[in-house]
C-alpha positions in Angstrom: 29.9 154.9 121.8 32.6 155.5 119.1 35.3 153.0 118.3 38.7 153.7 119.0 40.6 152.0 115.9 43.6 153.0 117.4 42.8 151.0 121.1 41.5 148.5 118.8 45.0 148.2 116.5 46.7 148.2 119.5 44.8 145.2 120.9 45.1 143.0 118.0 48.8 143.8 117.8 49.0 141.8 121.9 46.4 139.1 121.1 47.4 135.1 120.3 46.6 133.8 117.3 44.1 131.5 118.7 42.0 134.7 120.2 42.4 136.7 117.0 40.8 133.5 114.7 38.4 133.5 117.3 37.0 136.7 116.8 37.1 136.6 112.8 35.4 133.3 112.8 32.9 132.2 116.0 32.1 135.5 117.7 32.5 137.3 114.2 28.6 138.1 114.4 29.5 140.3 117.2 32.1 142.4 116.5 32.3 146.0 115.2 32.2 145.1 111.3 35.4 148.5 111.6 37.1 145.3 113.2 37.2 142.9 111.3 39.2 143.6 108.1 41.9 145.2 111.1 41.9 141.7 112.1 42.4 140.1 109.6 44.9 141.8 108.2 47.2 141.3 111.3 46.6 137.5 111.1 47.5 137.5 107.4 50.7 139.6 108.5 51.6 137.1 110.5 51.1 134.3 108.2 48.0 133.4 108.6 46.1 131.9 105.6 42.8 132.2 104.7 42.6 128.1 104.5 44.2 127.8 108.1 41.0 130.4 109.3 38.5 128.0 107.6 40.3 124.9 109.7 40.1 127.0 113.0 36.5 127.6 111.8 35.6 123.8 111.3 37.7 123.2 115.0 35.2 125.3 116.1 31.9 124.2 115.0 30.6 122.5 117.8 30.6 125.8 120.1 27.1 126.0 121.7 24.7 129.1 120.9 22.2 130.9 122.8 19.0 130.7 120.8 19.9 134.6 119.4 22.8 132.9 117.4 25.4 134.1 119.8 28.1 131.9 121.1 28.8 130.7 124.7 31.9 131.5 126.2 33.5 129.2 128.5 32.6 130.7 132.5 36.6 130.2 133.3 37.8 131.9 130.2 37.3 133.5 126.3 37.0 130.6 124.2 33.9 129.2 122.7 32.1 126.8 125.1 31.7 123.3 123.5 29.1 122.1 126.7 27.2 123.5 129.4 25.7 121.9 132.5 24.8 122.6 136.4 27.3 123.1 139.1 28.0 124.8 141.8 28.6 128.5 142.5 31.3 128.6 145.3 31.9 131.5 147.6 35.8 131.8 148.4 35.9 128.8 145.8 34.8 126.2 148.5 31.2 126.6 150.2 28.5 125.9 147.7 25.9 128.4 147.8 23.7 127.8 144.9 23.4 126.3 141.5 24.1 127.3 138.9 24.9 126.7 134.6 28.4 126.8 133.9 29.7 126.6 130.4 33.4 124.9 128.8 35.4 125.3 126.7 37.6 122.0 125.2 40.5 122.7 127.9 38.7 123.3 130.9 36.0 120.6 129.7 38.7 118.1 130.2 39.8 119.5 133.6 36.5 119.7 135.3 35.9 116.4 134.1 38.7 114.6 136.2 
């Protein structure tokens, strides 16, 4: 499959900040290596240094990794998953029907902690 740089342009161009440093930094391994300088020259466009990607790096060093290197992603969103453990899978959010390993990121960590 062929990369579209264009598609890809375009994407960076509507992503936050936060997913952009995500995907030069944690999940860098990844992505197309086409991507990355596209990347990282829209997050030095918009201001972005190269020591504020190295402090986003260092926020993000506890992510857990599968045992190929890759990182987790939370199950409730795209950030890097800082814990794992068993739950529940729900059907319509409510009946339990089996368990199951979820993973979280630092916000939804918090919440399903509560």
């Amino acid at each position: 499959m062929e990369l579209n740089l264009e598609r890809l342009r375009s994407n960076v161009r509507r992503a936050s900040d936060e997913d952009l440093l995500d995907r030069v930094t944690v999940y860098r391994a990844e992505m197309e290596p086409a991507a990355i300088p596209i990347i990282e020259q829209e997050l030095f466009a918009r201001g972005i240094t190269v020591d504020l990607v190295e402090a986003h790096l260092a926020k993000r060093e506890n992510a857990q990794k599968r045992a190929d290197g890759t990182v987790l992603k939370c199950t409730l969103c795209h950030r890097p998953a800082v814990v794992s453990g068993w739950g529940w899978h729900r059907m319509f959010g409510i009946v339990p029907v089996f368990p199951r390993r979820f993973s979280w990121c630092d916000e939804h960590q918090s919440k399903t902690s509560k």
